[in-house]
N, C-alpha and C positions, 0 to 999 in steps of 0.2 A: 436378404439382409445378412452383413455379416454376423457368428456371432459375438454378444456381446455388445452392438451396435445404441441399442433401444437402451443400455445400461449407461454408455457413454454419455448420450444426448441428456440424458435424465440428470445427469452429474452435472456439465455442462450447464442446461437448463436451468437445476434446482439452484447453483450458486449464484446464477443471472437473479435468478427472482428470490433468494437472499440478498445482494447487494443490493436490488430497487429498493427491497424495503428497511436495508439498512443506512442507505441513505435519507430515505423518508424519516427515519426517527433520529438520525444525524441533525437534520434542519429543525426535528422539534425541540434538542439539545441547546441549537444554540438558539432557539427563541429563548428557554429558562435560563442559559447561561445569560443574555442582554439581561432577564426581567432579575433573577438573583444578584447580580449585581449591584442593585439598589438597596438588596438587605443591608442589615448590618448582625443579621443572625448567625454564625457561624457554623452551625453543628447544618442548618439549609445547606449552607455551600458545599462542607464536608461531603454530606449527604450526595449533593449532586457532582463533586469531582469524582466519588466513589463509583456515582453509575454512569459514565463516560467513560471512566480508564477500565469499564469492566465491559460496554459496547464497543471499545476500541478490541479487546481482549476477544469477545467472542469471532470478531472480523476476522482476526489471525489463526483464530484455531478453523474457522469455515475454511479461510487459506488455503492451510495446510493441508487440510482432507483433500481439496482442492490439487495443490500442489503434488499430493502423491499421486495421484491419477496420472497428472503428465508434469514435470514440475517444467518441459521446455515451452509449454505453452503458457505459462505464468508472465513469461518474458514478453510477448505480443499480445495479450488477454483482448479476447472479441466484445468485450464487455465494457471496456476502454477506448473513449474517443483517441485521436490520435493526438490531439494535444494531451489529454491527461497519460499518455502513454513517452511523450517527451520528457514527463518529469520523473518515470520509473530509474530506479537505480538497485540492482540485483532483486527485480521482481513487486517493488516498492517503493516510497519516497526513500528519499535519503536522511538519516538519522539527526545530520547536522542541520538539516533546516529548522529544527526546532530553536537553534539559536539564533538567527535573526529574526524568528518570532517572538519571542518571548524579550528580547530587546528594543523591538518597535512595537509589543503591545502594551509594557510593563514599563512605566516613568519613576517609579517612586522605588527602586532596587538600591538596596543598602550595600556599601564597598566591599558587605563579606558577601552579599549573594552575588555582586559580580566575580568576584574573586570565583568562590565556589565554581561558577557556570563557567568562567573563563578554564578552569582545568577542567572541567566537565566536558568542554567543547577538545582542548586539546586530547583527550582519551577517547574519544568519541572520534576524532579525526585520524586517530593510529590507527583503531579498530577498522575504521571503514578502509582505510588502507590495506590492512591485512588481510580484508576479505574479499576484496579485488585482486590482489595479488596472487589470492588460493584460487580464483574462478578462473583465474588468467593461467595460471600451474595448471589446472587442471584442463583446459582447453590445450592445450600447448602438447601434455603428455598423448594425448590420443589422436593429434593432430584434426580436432574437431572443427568442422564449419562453424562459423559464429551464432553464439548462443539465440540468434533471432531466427537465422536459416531451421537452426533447429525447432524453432517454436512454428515455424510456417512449414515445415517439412514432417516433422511428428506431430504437433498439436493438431494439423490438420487431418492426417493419420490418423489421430484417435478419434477425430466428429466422423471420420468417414467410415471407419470401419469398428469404432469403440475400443479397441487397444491396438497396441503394435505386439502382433504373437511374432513377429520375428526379428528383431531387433540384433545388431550386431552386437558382440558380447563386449567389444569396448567403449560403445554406445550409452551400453545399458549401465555398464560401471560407472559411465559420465554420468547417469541420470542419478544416481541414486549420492553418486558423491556433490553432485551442485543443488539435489532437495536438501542436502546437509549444508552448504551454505545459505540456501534461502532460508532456511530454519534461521540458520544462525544470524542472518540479516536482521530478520522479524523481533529475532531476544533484543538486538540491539535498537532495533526501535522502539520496542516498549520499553527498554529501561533507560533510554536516553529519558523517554517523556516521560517517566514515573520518576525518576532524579531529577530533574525541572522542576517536577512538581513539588517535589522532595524539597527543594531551596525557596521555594516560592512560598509567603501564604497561601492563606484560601482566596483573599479577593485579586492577589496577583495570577493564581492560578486558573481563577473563573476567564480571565482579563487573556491568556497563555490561550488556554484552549477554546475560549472564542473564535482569536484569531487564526489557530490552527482550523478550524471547522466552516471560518470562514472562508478560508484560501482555497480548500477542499471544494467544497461547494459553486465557490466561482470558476474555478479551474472546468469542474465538470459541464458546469452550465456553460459557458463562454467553446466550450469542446464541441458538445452537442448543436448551441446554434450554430456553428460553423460547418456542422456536418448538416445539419438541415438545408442549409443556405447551398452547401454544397452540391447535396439531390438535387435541391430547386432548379439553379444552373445546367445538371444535367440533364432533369425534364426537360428542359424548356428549348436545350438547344436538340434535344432529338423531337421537339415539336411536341410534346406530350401536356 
């Protein structure tokens, strides 16, 4: 075994079975998010918008630890049905979805919170621009295979031998300058959603991250049966 191998997997491993269980206390979110709902207590909801955007928080920093390991294998994550891997955009959702959730979950939005969210949405769509455009500099300068090749060509590198001790030195400079935009991906996703939430009350906001948690949730689930169904087919046609 190479070394360093049994270090790799453990890393690997250990985030798998953080995200099992952070998805499990995701779904017990949005059961309080539906039963809250029906309060009319406030400081309840506060309370529970607080430990969501602080379960979303932890997500990003497991991430990250994550991310510095290998950050090319973030971009193909084996942990990811391949639907929920259709909706990645520099290693995660895309910041802007937050806005047509929060406008098909939220009816009762007064003309300055859309106003607000509507410039919220345009600064939010420069950024994401900008940060495309540095991934894409940055791929271009070292004339890199595309960021996927590299997540199936290193990420797999690292399950098999636990690191890359050899790495090309303009490689390695890509690795460390595109962990610096996934970083900077993840800031602008939490603060798209913490600004949302910013404009929103508290029962618009329960009403915001429901639906974000919902879509999460089905995304994964509808991923997964698909990959089941998928085995099933290829049991059955090798006779198994």
């Amino acid at each position: 075994m190479a070394p360093g191998s049994s270090r790799a997997n453990i890393s690997v491993g250990s985030f798998e079975a953080f995200l099992q269980g952070w998805f499990l206390r995701q779904e017990q979110f949005l059961n309080e998010l539906t039963i809250t709902q029906t309060t009319l207590d406030e400081s309840i909801m506060r309370n529970l918008i607080s430990r969501i955007l602080s379960h979303y928080q932890e997500y990003y920093e497991e991430k990250s630890r994550m991310s510095h390991i290998n950050v090319f294998y973030m971009f193909s994550p084996s942990w990811f049905t391949p639907l929920e891997k259709s909706f990645l955009w520099i290693a995660g959702f895309k910041p802007g979805l937050a806005f047509p959730l929060v406008m098909n979950s939220v009816n009762d939005l007064s003309e300055n919170q859309i106003e607000r969210i509507n410039r919220l949405r345009i600064e939010t769509r420069i950024e994401e621009r900008n940060l495309m455009d540095k991934l894409a500099k940055l791929q271009e300068s070292v004339a890199a295979p595309p960021l996927m090749g590299l997540a199936q060509q290193y990420g797999m590198e690292m399950l098999r031998d636990g690191e890359i001790t050899e790495v090309d030195e303009e490689i390695e400079i890509l690795r460390t300058a595109v962990e610096n935009v996934v970083t900077d991906a993840d800031r602008l996703r939490t603060r798209t959603a913490d600004s949302v939430v910013g404009i929103l009350n508290p029962l618009q906001s329960l009403k915001f991250l429901a639906a974000a948690a919902q879509l999460q949730l089905r995304i994964r689930m509808v991923g997964m049966q698909r990959e089941a169904e998928r085995r099933h087919q290829m049991d059955t046609s090798n006779g198994w």
